[in-house]
N, C-alpha and C positions, 0 to 999 in steps of 0.2 A: 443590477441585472447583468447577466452573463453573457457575452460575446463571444460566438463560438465560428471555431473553422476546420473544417476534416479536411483532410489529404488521405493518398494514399489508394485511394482508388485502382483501377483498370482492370486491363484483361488477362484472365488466366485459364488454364487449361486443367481440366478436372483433376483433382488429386494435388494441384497444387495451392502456397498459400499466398497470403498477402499481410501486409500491418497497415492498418489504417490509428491514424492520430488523429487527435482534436485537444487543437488548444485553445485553449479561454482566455477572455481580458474583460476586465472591467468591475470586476467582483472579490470576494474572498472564496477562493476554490471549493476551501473545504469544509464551506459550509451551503456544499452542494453534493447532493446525491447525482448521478452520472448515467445516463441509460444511453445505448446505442440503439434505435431501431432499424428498420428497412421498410421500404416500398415499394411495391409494385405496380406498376399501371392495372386500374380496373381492378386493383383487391386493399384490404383494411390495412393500413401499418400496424403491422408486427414488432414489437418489443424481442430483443434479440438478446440481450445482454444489461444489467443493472450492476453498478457497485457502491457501495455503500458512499456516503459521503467523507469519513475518516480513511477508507479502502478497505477495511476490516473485513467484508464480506460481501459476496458475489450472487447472481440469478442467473440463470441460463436459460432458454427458451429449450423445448426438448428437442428441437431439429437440430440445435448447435452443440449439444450439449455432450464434450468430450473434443470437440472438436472447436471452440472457438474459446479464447480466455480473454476477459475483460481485466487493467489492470489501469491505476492512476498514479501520478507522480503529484501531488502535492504542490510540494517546492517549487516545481517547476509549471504548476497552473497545464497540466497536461492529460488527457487520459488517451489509452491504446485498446485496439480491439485484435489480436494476431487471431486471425485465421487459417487453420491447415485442414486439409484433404476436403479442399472447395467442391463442392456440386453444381451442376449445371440448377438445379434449382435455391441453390445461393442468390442469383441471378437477381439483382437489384440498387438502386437508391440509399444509401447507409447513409445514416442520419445520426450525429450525437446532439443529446439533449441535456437540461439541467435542472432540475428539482431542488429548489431553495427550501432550506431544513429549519425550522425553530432553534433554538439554543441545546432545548431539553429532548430535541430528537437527533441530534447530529452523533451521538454515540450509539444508536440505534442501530439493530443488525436489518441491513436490507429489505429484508420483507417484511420488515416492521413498515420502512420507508418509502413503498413503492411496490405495486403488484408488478410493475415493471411489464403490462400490456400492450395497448392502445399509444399509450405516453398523451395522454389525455391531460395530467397532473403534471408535466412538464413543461415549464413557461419557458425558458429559453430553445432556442433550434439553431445548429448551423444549418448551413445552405446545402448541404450534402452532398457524396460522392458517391460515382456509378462505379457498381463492381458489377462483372460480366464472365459467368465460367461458361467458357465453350470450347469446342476443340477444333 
C-alpha cells in the first residue's frame, strides 16, 4: 500500500498558478494509477485529474480541462498536478490518491483504469493540501 504526501498548496490570485506534488513510499509506483481530486466543505469530491499508471495517458475533469496537466515521474515515485489561470472557484482541499492495477491492467489506457470521479476505487490518500484563489 501506497504512502502518499502532497505539497505545494496556498494562495493565489486569479489568473495565477501553482505545482502541487505528491510523493509516494512504500510500494511499486507504477503499478499504480494516480488521481488527484478536490474538496469542498458541504459538496461530493471531485476527481480533477487521473493518469494512467505507466503515464501513458491522462483524464481531465471538464472545469480543468486546458487549464491543469497531470504528469508522473516514475523513477522518482513522484506525481505533479501544474495548474494555471486558477479561479476563485478552484478553491479547495487537493487530494492525491492511488489505485492499485492488476498485472494485465497496468498497460491500460486510463479510462480503461478509473472513471477517475468520486475516487471511490481509490484506496490509498494523502492527507491533502489547501489551495485558495482569491484576490
Amino acid at each position: 500500500q501506497l504512502q502518499l504526501v502532497e505539497s505545494g498548496g496556498g494562495l493565489v490570485q486569479p489568473g495565477g498558478s501553482l505545482r502541487l506534488s505528491c510523493a509516494a513510499s512504500g510500494g511499486t509506483f507504477n503499478y499504480y494509477t494516480i488521481g488527484w481530486f478536490r474538496q469542498v466543505p458541504g459538496k461530493a469530491r471531485e476527481g480533477v485529474a487521473c493518469i494512467s499508471s505507466i503515464g501513458s495517458s491522462q483524464r481531465y475533469a471538464g472545469s480543468v480541462k486546458g487549464r491543469f496537466t497531470v504528469s508522473r515521474d516514475n523513477a522518482k515515485k513522484t506525481a505533479t498536478l501544474q495548474m494555471n489561470n486558477l479561479q476563485p472557484e478552484d478553491t479547495a482541499v487537493y487530494l492525491c490518491a492511488a489505485k492499485s492495477m492488476a498485472p494485465s491492467q497496468r498497460i491500460l489506457n486510463v479510462n480503461a483504469q478509473t472513471r477517475c470521479d468520486s475516487g471511490a476505487d481509490f484506496g490509498s490518500w494523502g492527507q491533502g493540501t489547501q489551495v485558495t484563489v482569491s484576490s
